[in-house]
C-alpha positions as CSV (number, residue, x, y, z in Angstrom):
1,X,2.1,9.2,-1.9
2,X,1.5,6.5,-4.4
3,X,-0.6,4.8,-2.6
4,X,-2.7,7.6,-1.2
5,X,-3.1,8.0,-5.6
6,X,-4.1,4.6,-6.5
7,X,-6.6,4.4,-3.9
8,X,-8.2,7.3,-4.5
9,X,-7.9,7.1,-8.6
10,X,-10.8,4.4,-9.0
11,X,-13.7,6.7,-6.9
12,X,-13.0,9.7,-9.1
13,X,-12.5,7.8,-11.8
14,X,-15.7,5.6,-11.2
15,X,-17.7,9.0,-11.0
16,X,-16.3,10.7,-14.5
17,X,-17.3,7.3,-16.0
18,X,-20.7,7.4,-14.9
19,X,-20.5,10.7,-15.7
20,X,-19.7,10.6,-19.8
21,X,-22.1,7.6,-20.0
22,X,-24.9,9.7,-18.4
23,X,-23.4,12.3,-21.6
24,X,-23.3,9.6,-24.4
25,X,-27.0,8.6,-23.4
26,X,-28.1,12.3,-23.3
27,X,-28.7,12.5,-20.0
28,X,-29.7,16.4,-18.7
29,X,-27.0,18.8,-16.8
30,X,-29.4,18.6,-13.8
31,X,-29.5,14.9,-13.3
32,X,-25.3,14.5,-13.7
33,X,-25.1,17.3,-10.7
34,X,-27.2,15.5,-8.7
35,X,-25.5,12.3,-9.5
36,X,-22.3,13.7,-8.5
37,X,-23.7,14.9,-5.4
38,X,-25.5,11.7,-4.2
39,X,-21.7,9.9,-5.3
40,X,-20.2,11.6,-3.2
41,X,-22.4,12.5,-0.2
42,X,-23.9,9.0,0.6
43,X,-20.5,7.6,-0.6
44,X,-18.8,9.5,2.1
45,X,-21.3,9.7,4.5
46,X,-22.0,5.9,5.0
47,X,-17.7,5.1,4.6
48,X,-17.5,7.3,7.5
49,X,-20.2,6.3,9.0
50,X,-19.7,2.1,8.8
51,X,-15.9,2.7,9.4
52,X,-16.6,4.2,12.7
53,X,-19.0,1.7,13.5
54,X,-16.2,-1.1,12.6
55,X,-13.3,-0.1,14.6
56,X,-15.8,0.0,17.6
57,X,-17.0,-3.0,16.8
58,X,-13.0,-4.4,16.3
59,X,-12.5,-2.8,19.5
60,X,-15.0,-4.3,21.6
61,X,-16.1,-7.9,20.1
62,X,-13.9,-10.7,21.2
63,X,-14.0,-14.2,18.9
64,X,-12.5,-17.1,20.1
65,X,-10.9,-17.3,16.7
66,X,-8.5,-14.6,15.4
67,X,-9.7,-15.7,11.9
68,X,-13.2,-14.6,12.2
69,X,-11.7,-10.8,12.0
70,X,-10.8,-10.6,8.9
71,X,-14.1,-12.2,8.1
72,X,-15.8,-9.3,10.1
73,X,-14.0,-6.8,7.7
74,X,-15.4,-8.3,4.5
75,X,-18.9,-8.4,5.8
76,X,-18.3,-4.4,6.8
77,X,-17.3,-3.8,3.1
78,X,-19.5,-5.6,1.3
79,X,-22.2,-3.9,3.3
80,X,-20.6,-0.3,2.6
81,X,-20.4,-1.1,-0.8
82,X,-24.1,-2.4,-1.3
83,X,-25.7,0.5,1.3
84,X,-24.3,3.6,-1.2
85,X,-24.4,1.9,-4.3
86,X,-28.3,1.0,-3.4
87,X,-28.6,4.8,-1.9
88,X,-26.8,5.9,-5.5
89,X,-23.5,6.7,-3.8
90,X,-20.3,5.9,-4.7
91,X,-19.3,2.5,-3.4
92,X,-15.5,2.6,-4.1
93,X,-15.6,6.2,-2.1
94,X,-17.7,4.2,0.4
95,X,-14.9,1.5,1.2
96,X,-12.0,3.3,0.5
97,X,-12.8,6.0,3.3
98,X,-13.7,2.6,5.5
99,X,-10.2,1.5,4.7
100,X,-8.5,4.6,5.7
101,X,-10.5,5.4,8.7
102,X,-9.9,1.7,10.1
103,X,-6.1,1.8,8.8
104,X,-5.3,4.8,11.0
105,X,-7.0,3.8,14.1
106,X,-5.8,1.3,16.8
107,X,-7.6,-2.1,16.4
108,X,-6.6,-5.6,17.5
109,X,-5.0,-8.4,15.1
110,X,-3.8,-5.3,12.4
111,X,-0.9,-6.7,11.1
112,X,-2.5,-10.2,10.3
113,X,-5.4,-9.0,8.6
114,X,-3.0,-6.6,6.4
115,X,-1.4,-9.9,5.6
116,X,-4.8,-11.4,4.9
117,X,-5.8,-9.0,2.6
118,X,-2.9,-8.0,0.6
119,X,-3.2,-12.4,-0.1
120,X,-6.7,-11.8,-0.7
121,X,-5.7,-9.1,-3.2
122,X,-3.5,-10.2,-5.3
123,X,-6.0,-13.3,-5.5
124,X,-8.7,-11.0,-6.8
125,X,-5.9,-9.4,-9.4
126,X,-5.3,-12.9,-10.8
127,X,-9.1,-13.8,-11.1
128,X,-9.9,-10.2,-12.7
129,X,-7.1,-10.2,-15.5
130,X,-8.1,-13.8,-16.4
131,X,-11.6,-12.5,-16.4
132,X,-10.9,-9.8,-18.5
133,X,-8.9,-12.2,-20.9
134,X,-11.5,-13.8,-21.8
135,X,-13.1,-10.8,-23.3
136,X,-10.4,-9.8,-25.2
137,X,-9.9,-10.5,-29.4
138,X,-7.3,-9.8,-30.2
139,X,-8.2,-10.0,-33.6
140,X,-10.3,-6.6,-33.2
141,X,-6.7,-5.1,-32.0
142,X,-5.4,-4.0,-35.4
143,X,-8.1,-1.4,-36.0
144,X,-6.7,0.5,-32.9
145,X,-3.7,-0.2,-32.3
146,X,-2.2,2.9,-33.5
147,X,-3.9,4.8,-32.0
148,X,-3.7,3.3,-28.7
149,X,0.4,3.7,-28.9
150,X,-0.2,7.2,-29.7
151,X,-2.8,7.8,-26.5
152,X,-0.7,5.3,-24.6
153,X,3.0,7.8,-25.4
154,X,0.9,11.1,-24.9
155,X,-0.1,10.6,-21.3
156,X,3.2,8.4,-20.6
157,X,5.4,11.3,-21.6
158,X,3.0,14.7,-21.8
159,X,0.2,14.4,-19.8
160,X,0.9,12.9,-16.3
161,X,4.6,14.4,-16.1
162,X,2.7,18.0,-16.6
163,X,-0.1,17.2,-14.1
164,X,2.1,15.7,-11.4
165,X,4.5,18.7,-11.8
166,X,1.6,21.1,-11.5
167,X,0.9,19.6,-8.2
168,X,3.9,18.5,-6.6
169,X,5.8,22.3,-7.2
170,X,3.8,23.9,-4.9
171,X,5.0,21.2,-2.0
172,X,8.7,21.6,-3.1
173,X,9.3,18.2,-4.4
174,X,12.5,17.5,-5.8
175,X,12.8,16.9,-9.0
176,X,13.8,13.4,-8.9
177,X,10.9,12.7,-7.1
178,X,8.5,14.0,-9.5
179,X,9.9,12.2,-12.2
180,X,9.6,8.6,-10.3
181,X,5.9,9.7,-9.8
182,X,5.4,10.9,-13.4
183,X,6.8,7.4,-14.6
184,X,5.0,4.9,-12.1
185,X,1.3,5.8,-13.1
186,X,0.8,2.5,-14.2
187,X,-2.6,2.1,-15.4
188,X,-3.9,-1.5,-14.8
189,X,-7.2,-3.7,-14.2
190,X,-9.2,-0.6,-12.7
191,X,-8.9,1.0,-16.1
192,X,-10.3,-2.0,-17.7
193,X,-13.0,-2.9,-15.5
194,X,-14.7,1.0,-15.9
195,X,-13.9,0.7,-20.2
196,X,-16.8,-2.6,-19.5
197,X,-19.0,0.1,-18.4
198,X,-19.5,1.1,-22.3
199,X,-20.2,-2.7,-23.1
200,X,-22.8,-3.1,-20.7
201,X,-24.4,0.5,-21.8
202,X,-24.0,-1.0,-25.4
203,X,-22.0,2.4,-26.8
204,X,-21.8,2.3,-30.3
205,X,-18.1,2.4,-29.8
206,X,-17.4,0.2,-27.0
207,X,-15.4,-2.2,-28.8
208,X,-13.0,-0.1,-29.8
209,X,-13.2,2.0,-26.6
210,X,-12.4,-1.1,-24.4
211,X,-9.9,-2.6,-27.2
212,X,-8.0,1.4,-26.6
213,X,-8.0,1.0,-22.8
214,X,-6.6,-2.7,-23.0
215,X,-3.4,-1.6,-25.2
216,X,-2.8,1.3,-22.8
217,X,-3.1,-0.8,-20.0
218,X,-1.1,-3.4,-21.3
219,X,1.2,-1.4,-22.4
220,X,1.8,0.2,-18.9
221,X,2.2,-2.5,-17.1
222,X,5.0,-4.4,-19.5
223,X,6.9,-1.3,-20.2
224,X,6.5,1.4,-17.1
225,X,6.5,-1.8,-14.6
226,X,9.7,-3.4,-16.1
227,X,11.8,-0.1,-16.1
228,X,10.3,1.0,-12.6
229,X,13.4,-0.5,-10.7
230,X,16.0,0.5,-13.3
231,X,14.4,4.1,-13.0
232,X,14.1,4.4,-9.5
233,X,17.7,3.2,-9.3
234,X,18.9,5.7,-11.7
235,X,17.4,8.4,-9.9
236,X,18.7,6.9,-6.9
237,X,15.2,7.0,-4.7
238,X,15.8,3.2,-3.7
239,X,15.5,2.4,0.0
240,X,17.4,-0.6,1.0
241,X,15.7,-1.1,4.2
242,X,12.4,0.0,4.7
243,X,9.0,-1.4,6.4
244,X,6.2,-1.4,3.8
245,X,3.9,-1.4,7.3
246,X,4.8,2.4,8.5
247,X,3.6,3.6,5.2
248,X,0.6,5.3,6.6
249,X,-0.4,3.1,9.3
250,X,0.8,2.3,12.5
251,X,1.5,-1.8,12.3
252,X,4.9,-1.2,13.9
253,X,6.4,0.6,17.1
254,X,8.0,3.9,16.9
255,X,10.5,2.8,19.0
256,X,13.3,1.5,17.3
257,X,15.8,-1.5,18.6
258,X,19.0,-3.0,17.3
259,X,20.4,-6.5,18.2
260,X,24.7,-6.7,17.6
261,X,27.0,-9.2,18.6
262,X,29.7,-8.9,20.5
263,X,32.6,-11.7,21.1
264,X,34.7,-11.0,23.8
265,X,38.5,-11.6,23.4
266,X,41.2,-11.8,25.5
267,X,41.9,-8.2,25.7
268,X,37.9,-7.3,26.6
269,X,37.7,-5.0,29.9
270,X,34.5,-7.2,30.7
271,X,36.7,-10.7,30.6
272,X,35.8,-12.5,33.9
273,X,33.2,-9.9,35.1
274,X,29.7,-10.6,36.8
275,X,27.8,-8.1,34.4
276,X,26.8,-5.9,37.1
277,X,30.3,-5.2,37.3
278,X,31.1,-5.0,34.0
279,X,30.7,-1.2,33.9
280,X,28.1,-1.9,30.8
281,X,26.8,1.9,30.2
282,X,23.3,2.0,30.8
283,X,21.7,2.7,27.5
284,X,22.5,-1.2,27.0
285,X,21.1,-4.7,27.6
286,X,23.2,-7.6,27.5
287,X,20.1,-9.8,26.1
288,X,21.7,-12.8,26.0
289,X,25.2,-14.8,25.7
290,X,26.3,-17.5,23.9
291,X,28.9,-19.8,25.3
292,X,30.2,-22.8,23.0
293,X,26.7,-24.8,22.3
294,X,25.0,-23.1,24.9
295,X,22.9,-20.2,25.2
296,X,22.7,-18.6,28.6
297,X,19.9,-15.9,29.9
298,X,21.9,-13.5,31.3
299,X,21.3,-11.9,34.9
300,X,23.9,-9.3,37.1
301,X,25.8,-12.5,38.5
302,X,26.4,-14.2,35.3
303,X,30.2,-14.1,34.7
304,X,31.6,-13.2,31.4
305,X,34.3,-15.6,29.8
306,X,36.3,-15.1,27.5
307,X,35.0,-16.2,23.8
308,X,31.6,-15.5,25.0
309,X,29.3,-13.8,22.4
310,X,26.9,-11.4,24.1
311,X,24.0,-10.3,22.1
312,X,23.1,-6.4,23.0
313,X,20.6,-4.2,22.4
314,X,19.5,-0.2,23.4
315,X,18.3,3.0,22.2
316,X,21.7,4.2,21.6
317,X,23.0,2.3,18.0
318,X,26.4,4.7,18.0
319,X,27.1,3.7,21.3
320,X,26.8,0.0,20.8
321,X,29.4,0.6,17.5
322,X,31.6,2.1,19.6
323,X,35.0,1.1,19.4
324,X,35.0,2.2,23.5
325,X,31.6,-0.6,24.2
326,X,33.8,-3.4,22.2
C-alpha cells in the first residue's frame, strides 16, 4: 500500500506543480487542460508502450554478461523519460508505469536487478540530499520557521489522517491500520526537488516557498521516521518474518519449504532403519544427514544410526513438528 503511494505521489504531484506555476505565471484555463491532458496521455501511453517493448526485449535478448541487464533497464528509462517529457508528457508517469508493468511480468535475472537498483537508489538519495544541501541557508530559516511547524503539525495530525480515512473506510481497513498509514507519510527529497521548480521560474516567493518545504520535509523525516518503529510496535502491525520481495512482485516461489532438524536418539522408531524402511510419511524428504563430521546424501539404503541428525523438509510444517514424526 505504501509503496503503491510513494510511487504514484511524485507524477500527480509533478503535474499540480506544473500546474500552479502555469497559475502564478498567468497562464490561460485552456492551456493548463491541455497540459494535463498531454501529462497524462503521452506519459501513459509511451510507459505502456516502452514497458511492453522492454519485457520482450528482457525476454528474448540473451548477453553473455548478466550485468548488461540492468544496463538495458536504464537505457529503457532514460529513454521513457526523455520521449514524454520531449512530447510534453509526464516523465515520472512515463517510468513509473514502465516500472510496474516490468515488475509484474516474468523476466530473467529479477531478483538481481531489484538488488541493483534498490543500491542504485539509495545512491541517488545520498547524492540528491547533498545536492539539495548546498542550496539551503539556513540563515533565511528564521523568517519561516513558524510557519513551517504550523503547516508541518496541520497535515501531520489533520490533513492526511482525514484523507487516508476518507479512503481507506470504504475498503474496511482497521483502524490500526489507518493510523500506521496516516503517520508514515513522510515527505522527503521528492518534495524538495518540485519546491526548485519555483527557483528556476524565479517566483517572487520561492525562497521562502522552498525554505517552507525544506522544514516540513526535514521535519518529517527526523520525527515521523524515528517514531515509525515505536508506532508500528505499539499498534502491533510488526511482522517478524516477512519477504520485502512478495510485496507486489513475484521475485519468490509461492511454494513454501521448511528445513528442521531432527537428532535421532536411542528411543527413535527409525534407529537402524534403511530409510525406505523407516516408514517416513510421505509428505517428507529426508534431505540430508549428518553423522559426527560427516555429511552424508541420503538415498533409500542409507541406514540410520543412532545420533544421526537428519535434515527434513515437505509441504506439511505440522507434520514435521509432530511429536509422532520425532
Amino acid at each position: 500500500m505504501l509503496e503503491i503511494e510513494s510511487g504514484s505521489n511524485d507524477p500527480i504531484a509533478y503535474m499540480l506543480t506544473v500546474v500552479i506555476l502555469s497559475l502564478i505565471t498567468n497562464n490561460g484555463g485552456q492551456s493548463i487542460l491541455l497540459l494535463l491532458s498531454k501529462q497524462i496521455i503521452f506519459g501513459l501511453g509511451i510507459g505502456v508502450a516502452l514497458a511492453l517493448i522492454s519485457v520482450f526485449l528482457l525476454r528474448n535478448m540473451k548477453f553473455e554478461i548478466d550485468g548488461l541487464y540492468p544496463i538495458l533497464v536504464i537505457a529503457i528509462v532514460i529513454l521513457g523519460y526523455a520521449l514524454s517529457d520531449f512530447t510534453g508528457g509526464n516523465g515520472f508517469l512515463a517510468v513509473y508505469i514502465i516500472g510496474i508493468v516490468m515488475g509484474n511480468n516474468h523476466i530473467p535475472h529479477k531478483r538481481s536487478m531489484d538488488h541493483f537498483f534498490d543500491g542504485v537508489s539509495w545512491l541517488m538519495q545520498i547524492v540528491l540530499f547533498f545536492t539539495l544541501g548546498l542550496l539551503v541557508f539556513p540563515s533565511q530559516f528564521s523568517t519561516v520557521l513558524g510557519s513551517s511547524i504550523l503547516i508541518g503539525v496541520f497535515l501531520v495530525l489533520v490533513a492526511r489522517p482525514i484523507a487516508v480515512s476518507g479512503i481507506l473506510m470504504w475498503f474496511k481497513t482497521p483502524l490500526k491500520q489507518q493510523l500506521l498509514v496516516s503517520w508514515v507519510g513522510l515527505r522527503g527529497a521528492a518534495s524538495i526537488v518540485f519546491a526548485t521548480y519555483a527557483l528556476t521560474n524565479k517566483i517572487p516567493i520561492a525562497n521562502e516557498i522552498f525554505n517552507t518545504v525544506f522544514i516540513i520535509a526535514l521535519m518529517s523525516v527526523s520525527l515521523q521516521g524515528a517514531l515509525l518503529p515505536k508506532i508500528a510496535k505499539k499498534l502491533d502491525l510488526i511482522e517478524e518474518e516477512v519477504s520485502e520481495f512478495k510485496t507486489f512482485k513475484d521475485y519468490e516461489d509461492a511454494t513454501y519449504t521448511q528445513l528442521i532438524e531432527l537428532i535421532i536418539d536411542e528411543n527413535s522408531a527409525w534407529v537402524d532403519k534403511m530409510i525406505m524402511d523407516a516408514e517416513i510419511p510421505e509428505e517428507i524428504l529426508v534431505v540430508m544427514i549428518k553423522r559426527e563430521n560427516e555429511v552424508i546424501t541420503p538415498k533409500g539404503s542409507s541406514v540410520i544410526k543412532k545420533g544421526d541428525t537428519l535434515v527434513l523438509t515437505g509441504n506439511n510444517l505440522n507434520l514435521l513438528k509432530a511429536n509422532s514424526v520425532i
